[in-house]
N, CA, C and O atoms as a printed pandas DataFrame, in Angstrom:
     atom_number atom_name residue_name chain_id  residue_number  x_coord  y_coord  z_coord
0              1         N          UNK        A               1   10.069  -11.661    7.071
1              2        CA          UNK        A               1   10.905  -10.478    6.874
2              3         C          UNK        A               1   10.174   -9.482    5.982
3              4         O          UNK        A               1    9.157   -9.920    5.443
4              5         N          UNK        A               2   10.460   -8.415    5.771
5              6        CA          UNK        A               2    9.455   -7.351    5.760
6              7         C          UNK        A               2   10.849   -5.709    5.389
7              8         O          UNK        A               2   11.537   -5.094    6.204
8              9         N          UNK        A               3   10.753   -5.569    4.122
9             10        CA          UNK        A               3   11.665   -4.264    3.582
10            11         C          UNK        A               3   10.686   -3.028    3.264
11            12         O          UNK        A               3    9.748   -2.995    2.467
12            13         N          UNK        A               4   10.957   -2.467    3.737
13            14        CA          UNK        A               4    9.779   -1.056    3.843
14            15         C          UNK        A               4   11.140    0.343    3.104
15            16         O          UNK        A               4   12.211    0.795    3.510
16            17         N          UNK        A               5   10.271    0.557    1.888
17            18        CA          UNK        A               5   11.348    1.980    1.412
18            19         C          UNK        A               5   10.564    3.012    0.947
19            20         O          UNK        A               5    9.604    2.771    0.216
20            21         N          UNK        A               6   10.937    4.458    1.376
21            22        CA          UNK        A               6   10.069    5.252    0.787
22            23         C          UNK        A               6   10.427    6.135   -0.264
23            24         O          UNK        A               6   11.537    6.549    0.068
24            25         N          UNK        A               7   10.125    6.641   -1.310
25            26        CA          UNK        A               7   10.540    7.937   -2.245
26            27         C          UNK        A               7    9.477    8.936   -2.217
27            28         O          UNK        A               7    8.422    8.827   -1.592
28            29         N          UNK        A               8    9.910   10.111   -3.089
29            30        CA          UNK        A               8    9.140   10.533   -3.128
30            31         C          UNK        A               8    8.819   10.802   -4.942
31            32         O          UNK        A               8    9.815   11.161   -5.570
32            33         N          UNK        A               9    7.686   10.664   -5.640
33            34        CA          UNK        A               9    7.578   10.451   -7.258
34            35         C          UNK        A               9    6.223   11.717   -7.696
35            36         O          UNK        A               9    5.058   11.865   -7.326
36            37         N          UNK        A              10    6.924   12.280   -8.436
37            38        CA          UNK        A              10    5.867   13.415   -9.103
38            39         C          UNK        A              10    4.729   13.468   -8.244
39            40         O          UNK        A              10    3.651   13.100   -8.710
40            41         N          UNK        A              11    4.822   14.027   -6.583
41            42        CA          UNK        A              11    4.100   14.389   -5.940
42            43         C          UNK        A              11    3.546   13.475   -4.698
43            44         O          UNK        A              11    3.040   13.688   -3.596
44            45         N          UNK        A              12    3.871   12.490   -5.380
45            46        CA          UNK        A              12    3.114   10.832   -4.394
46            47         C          UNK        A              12    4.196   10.671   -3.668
47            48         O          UNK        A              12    5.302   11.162   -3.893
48            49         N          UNK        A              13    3.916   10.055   -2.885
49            50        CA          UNK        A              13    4.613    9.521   -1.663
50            51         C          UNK        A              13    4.701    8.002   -2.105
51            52         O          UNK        A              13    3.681    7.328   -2.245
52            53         N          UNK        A              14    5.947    7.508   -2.313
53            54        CA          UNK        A              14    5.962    5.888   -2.677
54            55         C          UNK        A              14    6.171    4.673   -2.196
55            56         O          UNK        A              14    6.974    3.914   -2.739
56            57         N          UNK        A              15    5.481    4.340   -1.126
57            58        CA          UNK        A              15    5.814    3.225   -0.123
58            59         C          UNK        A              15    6.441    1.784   -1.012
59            60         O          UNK        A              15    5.561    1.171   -1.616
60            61         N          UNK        A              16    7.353    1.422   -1.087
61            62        CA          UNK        A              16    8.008   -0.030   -1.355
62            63         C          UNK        A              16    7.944   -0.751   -0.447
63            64         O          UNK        A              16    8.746   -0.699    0.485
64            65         N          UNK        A              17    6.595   -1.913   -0.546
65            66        CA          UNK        A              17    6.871   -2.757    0.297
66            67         C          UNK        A              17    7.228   -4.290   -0.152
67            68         O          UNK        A              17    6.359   -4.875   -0.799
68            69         N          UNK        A              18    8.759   -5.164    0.221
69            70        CA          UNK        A              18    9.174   -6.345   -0.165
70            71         C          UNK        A              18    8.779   -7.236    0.919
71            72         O          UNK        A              18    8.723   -6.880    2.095
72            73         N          UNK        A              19    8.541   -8.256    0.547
73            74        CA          UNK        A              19    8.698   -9.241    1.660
74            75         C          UNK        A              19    6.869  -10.100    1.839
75            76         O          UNK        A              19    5.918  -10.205    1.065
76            77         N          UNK        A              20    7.143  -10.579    3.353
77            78        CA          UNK        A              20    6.020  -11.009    4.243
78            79         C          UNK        A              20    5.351   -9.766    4.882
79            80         O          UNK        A              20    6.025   -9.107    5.674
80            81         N          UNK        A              21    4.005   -9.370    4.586
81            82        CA          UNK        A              21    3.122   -8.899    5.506
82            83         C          UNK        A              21    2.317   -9.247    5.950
83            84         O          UNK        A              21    1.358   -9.412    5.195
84            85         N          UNK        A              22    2.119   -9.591    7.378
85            86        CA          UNK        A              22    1.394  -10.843    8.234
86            87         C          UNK        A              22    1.387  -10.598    9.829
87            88         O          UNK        A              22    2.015   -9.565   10.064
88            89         N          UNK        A              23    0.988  -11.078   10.768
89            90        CA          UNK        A              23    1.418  -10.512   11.851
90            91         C          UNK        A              23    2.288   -9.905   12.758
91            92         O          UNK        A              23    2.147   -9.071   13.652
92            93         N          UNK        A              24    3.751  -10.891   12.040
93            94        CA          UNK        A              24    4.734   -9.903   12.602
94            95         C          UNK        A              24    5.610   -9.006   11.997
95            96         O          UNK        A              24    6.779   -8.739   12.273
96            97         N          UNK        A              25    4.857   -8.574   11.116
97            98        CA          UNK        A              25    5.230   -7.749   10.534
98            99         C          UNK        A              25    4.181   -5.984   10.435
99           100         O          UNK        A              25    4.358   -4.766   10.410
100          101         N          UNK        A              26    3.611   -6.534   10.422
101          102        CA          UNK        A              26    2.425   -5.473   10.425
102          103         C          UNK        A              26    2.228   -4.160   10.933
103          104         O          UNK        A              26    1.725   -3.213   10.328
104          105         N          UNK        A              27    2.776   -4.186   12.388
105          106        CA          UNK        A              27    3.309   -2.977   13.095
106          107         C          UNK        A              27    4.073   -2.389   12.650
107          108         O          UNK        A              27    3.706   -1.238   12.414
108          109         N          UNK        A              28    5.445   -2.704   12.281
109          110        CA          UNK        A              28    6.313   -1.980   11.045
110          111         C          UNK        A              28    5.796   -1.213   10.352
111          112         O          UNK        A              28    5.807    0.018   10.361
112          113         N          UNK        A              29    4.995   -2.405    9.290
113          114        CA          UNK        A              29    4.430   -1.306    8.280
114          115         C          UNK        A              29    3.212   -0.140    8.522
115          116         O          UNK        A              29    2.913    0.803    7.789
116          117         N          UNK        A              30    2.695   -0.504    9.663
117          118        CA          UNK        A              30    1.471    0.165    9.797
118          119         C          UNK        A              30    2.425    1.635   10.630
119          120         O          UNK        A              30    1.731    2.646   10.523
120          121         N          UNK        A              31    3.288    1.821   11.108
121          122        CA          UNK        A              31    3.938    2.622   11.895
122          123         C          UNK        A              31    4.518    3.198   10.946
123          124         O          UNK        A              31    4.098    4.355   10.973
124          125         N          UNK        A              32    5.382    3.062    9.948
125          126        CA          UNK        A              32    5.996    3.866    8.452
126          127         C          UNK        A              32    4.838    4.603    7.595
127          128         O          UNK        A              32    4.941    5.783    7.261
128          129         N          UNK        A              33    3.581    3.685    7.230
129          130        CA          UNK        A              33    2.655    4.271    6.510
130          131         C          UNK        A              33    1.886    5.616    7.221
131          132         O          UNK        A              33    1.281    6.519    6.642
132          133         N          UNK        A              34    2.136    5.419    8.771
133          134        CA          UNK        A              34    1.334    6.582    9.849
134          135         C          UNK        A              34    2.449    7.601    9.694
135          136         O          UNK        A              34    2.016    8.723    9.433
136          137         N          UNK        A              35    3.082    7.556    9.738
137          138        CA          UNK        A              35    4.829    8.389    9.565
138          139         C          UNK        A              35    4.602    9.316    8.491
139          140         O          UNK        A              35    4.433   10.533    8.569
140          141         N          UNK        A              36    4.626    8.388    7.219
141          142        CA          UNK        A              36    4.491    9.206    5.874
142          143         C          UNK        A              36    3.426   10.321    5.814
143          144         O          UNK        A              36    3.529   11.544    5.724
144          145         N          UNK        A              37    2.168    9.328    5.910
145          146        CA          UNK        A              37    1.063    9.772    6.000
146          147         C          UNK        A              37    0.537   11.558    7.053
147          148         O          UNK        A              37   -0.128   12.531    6.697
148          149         N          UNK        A              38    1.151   11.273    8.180
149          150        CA          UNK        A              38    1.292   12.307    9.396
150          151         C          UNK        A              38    2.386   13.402    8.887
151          152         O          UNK        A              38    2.523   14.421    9.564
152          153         N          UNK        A              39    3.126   13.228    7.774
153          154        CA          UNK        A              39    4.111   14.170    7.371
154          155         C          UNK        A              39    3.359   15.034    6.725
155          156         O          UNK        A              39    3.746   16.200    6.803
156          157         N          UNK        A              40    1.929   14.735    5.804
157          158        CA          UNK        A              40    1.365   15.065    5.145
158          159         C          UNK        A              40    1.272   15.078    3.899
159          160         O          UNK        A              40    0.823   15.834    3.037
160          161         N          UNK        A              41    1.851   13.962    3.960
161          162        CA          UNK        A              41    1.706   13.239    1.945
162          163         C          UNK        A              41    0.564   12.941    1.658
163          164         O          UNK        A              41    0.162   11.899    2.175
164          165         N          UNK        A              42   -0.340   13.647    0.809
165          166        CA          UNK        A              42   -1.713   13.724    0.512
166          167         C          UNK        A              42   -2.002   12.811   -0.544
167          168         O          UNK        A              42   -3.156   12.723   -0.963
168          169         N          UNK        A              43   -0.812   11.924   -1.158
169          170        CA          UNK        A              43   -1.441   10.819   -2.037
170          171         C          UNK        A              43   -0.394   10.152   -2.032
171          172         O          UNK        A              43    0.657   10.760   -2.238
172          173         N          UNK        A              44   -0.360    8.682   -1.793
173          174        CA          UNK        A              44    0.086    7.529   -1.680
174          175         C          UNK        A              44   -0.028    6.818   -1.902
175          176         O          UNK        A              44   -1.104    6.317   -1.575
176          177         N          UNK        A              45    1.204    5.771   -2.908
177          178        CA          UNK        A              45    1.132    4.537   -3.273
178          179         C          UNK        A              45    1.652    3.788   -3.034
179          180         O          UNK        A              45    2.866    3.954   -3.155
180          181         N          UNK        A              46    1.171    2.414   -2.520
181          182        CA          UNK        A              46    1.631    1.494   -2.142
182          183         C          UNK        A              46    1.840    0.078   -3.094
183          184         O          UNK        A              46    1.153   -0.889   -3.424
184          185         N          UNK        A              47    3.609    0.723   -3.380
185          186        CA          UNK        A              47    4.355   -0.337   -4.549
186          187         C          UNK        A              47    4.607   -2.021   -3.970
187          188         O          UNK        A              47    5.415   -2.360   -3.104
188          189         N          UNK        A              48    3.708   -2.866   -4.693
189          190        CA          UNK        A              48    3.676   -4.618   -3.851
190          191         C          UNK        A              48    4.405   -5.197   -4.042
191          192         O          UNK        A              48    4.835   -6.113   -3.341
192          193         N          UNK        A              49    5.041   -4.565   -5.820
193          194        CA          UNK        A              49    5.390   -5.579   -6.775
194          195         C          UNK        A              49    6.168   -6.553   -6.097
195          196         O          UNK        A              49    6.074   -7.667   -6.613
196          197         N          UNK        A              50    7.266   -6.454   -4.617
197          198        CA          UNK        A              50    8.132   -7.383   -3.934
198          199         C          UNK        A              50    7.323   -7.844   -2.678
199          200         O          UNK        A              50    7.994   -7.979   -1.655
200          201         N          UNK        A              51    5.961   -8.111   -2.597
201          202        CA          UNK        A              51    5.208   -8.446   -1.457
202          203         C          UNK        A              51    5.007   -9.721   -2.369
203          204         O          UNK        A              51    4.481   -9.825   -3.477
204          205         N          UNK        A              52    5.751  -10.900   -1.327
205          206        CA          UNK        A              52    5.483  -12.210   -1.544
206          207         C          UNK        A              52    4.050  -12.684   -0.831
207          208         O          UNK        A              52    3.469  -13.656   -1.313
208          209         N          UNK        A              53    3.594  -12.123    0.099
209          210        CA          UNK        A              53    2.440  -12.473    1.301
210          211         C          UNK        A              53    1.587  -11.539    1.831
211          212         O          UNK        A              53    1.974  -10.492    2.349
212          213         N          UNK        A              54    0.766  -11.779    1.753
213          214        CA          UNK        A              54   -0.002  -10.496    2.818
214          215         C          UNK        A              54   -1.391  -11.588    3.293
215          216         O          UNK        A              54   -2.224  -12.206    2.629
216          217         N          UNK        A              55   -1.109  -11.431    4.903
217          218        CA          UNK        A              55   -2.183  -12.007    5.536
218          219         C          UNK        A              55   -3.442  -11.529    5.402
219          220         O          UNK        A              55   -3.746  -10.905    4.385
220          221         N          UNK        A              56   -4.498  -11.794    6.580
221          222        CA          UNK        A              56   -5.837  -11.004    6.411
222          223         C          UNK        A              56   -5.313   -9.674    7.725
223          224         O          UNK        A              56   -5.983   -8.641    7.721
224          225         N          UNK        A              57   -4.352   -9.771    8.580
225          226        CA          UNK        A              57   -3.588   -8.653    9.533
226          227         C          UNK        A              57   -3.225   -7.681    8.339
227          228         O          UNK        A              57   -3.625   -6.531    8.160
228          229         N          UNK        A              58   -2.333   -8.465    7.541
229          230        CA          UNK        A              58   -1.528   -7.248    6.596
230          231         C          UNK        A              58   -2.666   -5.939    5.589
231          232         O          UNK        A              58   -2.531   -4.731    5.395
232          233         N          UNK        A              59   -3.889   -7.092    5.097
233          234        CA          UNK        A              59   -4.904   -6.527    4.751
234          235         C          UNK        A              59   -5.810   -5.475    5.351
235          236         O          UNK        A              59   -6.566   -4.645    4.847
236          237         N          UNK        A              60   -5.479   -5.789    6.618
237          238        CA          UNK        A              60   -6.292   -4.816    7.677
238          239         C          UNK        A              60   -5.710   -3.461    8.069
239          240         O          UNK        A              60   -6.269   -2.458    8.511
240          241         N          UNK        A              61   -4.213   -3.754    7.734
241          242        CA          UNK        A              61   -3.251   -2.300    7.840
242          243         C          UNK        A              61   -2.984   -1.838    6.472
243          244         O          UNK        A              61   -2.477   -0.747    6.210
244          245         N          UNK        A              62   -3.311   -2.628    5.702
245          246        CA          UNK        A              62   -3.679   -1.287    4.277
246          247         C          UNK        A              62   -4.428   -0.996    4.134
247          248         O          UNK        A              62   -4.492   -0.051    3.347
248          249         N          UNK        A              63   -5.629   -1.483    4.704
249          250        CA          UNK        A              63   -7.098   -0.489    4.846
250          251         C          UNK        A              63   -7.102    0.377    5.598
251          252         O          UNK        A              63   -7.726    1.391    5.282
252          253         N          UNK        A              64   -6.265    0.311    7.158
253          254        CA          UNK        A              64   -6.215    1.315    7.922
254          255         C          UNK        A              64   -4.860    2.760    7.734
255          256         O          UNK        A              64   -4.423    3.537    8.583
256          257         N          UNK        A              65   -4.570    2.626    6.401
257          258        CA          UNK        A              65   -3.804    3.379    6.003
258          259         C          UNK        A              65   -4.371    4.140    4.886
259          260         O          UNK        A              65   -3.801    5.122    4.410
260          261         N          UNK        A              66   -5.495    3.688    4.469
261          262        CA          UNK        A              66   -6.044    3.805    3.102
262          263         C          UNK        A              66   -6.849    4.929    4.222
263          264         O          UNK        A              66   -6.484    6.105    4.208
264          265         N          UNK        A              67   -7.842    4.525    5.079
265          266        CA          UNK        A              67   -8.696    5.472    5.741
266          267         C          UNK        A              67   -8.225    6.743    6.495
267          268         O          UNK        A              67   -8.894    7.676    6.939
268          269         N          UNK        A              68   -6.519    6.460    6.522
269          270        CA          UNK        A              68   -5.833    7.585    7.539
270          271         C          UNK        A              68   -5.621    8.592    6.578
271          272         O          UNK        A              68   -6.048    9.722    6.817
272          273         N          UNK        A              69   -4.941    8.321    5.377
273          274        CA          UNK        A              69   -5.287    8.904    3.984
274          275         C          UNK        A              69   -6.414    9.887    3.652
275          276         O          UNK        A              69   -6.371   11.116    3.589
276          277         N          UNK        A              70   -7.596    8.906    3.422
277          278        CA          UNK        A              70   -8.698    9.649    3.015
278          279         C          UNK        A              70   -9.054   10.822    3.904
279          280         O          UNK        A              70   -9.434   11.916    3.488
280          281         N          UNK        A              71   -8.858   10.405    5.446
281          282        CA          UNK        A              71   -9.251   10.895    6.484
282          283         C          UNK        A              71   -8.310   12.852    6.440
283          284         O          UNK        A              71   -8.724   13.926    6.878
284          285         N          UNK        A              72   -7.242   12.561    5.844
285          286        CA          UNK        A              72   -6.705   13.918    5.654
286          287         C          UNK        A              72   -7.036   14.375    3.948
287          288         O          UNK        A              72   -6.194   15.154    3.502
288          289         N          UNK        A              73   -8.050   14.014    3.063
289          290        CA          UNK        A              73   -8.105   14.425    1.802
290          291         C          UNK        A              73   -7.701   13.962    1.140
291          292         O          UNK        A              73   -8.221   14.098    0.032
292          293         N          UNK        A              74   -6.604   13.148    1.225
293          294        CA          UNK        A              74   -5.494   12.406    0.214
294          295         C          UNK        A              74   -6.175   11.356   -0.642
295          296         O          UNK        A              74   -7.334   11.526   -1.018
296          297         N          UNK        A              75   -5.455   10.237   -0.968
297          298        CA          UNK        A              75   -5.911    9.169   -1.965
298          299         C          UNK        A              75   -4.579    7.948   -1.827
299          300         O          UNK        A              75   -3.393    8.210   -2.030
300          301         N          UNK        A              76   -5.217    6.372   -1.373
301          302        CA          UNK        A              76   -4.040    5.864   -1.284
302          303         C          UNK        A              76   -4.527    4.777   -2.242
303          304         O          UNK        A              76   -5.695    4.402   -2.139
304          305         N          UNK        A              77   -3.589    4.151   -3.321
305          306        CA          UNK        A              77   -3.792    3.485   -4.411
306          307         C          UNK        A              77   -2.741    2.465   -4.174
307          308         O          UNK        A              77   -1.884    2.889   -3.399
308          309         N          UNK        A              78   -2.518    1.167   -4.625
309          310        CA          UNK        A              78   -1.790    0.098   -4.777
310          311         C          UNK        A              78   -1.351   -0.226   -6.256
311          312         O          UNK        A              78   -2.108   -0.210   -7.227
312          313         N          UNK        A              79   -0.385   -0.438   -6.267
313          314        CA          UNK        A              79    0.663   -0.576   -7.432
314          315         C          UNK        A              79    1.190   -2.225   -7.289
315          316         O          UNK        A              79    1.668   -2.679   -6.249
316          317         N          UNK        A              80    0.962   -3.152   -8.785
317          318        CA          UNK        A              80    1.893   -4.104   -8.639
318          319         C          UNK        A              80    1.975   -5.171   -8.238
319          320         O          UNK        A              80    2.990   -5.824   -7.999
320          321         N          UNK        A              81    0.312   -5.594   -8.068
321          322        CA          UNK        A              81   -0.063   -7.229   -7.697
322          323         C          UNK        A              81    0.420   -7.916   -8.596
323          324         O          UNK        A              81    0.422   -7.628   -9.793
324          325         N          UNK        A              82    0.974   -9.110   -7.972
325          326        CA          UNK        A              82    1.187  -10.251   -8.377
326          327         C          UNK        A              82    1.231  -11.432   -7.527
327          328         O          UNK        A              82    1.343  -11.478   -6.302
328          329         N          UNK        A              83    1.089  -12.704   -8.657
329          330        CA          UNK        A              83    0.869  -13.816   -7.861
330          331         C          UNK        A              83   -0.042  -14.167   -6.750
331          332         O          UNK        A              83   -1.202  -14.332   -7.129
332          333         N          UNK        A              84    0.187  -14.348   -5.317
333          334        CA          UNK        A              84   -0.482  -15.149   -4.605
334          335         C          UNK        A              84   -1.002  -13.439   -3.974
335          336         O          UNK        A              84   -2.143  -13.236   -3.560
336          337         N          UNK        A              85   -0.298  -12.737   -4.003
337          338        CA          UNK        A              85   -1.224  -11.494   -2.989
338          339         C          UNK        A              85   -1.949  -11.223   -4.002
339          340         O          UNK        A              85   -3.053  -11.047   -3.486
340          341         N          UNK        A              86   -2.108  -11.015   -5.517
341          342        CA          UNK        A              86   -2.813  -10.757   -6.421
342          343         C          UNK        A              86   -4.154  -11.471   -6.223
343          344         O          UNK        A              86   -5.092  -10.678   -6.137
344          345         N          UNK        A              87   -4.508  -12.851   -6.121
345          346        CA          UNK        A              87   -5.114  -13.317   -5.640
346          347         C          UNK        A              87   -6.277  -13.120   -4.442
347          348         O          UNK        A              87   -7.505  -13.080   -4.367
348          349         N          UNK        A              88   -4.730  -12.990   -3.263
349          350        CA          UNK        A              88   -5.990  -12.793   -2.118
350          351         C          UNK        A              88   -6.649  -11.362   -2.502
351          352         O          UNK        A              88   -7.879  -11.330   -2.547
352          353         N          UNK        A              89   -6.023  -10.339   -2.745
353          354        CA          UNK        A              89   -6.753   -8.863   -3.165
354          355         C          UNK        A              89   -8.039   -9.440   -4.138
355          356         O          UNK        A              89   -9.184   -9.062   -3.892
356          357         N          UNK        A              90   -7.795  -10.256   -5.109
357          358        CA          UNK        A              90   -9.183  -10.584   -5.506
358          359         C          UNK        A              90  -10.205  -11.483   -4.725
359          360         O          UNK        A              90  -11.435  -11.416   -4.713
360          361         N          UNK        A              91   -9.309  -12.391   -4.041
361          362        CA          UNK        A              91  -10.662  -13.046   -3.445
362          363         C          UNK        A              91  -11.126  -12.442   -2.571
363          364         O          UNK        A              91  -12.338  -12.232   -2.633
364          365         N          UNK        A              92  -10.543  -12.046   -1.688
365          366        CA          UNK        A              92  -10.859  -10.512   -0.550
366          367         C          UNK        A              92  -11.816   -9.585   -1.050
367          368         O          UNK        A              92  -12.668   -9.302   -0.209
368          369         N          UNK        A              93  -11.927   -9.108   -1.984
369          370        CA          UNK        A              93  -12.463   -8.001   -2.297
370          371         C          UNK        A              93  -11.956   -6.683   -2.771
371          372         O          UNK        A              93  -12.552   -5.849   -3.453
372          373         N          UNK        A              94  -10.768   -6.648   -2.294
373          374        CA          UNK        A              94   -9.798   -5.097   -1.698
374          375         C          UNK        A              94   -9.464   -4.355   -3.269
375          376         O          UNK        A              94   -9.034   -3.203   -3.333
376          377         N          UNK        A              95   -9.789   -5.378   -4.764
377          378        CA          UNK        A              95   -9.631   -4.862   -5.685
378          379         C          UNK        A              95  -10.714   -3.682   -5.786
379          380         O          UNK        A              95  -10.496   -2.471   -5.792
380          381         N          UNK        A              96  -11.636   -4.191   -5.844
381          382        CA          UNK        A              96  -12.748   -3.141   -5.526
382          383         C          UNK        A              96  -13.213   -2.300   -4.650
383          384         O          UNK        A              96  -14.217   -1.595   -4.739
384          385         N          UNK        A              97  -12.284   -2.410   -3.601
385          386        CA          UNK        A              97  -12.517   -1.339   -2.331
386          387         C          UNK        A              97  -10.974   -0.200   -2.610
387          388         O          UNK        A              97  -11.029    1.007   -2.374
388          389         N          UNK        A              98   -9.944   -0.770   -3.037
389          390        CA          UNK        A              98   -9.083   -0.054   -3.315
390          391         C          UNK        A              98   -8.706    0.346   -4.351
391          392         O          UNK        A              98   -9.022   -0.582   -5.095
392          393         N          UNK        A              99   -8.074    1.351   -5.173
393          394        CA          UNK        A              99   -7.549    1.458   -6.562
394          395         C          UNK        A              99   -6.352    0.899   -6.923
395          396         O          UNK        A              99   -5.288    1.296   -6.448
396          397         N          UNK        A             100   -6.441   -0.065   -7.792
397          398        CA          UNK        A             100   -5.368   -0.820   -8.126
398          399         C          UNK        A             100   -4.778   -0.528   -9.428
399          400         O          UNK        A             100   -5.431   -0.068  -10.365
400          401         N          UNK        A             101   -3.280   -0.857   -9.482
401          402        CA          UNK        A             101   -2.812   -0.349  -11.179
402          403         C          UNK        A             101   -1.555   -1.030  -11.121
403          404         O          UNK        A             101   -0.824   -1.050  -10.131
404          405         N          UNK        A             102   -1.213   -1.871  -12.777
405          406        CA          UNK        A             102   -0.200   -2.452  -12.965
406          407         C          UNK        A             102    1.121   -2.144  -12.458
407          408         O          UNK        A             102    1.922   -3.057  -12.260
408          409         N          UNK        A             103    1.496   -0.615  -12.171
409          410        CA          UNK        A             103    2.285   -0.183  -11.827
410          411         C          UNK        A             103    2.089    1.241  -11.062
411          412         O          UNK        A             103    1.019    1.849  -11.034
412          413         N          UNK        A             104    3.769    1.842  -10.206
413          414        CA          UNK        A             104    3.531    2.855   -9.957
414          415         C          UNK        A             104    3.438    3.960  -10.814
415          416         O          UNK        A             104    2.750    4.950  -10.564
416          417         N          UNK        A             105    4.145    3.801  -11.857
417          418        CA          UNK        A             105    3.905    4.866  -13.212
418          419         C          UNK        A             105    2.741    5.314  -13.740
419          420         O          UNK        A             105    2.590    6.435  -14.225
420          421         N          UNK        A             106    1.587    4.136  -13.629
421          422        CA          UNK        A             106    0.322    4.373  -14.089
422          423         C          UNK        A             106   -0.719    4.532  -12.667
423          424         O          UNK        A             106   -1.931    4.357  -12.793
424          425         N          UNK        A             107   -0.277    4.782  -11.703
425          426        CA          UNK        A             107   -0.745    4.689  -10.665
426          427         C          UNK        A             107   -0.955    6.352  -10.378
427          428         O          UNK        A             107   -1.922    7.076  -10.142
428          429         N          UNK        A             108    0.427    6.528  -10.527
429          430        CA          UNK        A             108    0.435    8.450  -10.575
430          431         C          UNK        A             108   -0.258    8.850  -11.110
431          432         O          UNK        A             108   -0.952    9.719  -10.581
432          433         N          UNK        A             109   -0.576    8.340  -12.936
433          434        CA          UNK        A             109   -0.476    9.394  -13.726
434          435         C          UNK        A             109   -2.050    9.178  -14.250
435          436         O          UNK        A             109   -2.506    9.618  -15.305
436          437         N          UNK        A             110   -2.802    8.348  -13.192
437          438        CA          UNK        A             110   -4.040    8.160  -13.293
438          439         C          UNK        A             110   -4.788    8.721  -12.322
439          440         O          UNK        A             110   -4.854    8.267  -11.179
440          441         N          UNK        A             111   -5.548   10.002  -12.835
441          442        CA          UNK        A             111   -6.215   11.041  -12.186
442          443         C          UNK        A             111   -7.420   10.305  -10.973
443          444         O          UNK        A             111   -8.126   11.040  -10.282
């Protein structure tokens, strides 16, 4: 299961994602983040703190959201690892390919 919410926060676009992200879920999210993104929200963060899971699929659609991003000028940053996805983002790599921050508060307000 898979809860996808969006706001909008001092300019950013704030994806909330709860749940499992994994194969069947993935399309969902990858179809909301193209949504936002295609509206023309030029910087985006993607809040984990309620992502219990993320496969190596789920990993592959926040990279391909990260590049749809860049691809219009923008900047997409992650907010809010913990636990076991905290993990795979480190063993993966994606800490260092993506910008990561304890939260969305410091996520914004970090140039």
């Amino acid at each position: 299961m898979l809860e996808l919410s969006e706001r909008e926060e001092q300019g950013w676009s704030v994806l909330a994602v709860k749940g499992r992200l994994d194969t069947q879920t993935v399309e969902r999210f990858s179809a909301q983040c193209a949504t936002a993104i295609d509206a023309g929200r030029a910087n985006v963060v993607l809040d984990l703190s309620g992502l219990e899971y993320v496969s190596s699929a789920g990993l592959s659609s926040i990279l391909g959201a990260a590049k749809r991003v860049q691809a219009r000028g923008g900047r997409l940053t992650v907010a809010g690892l913990r636990g076991l996805v905290k993990e795979v983002f480190a063993i993966s790599g994606f800490e260092t390919v993506l910008p990561t921050y304890a939260d969305v508060e410091t996520a914004i307000k970090t140039p």
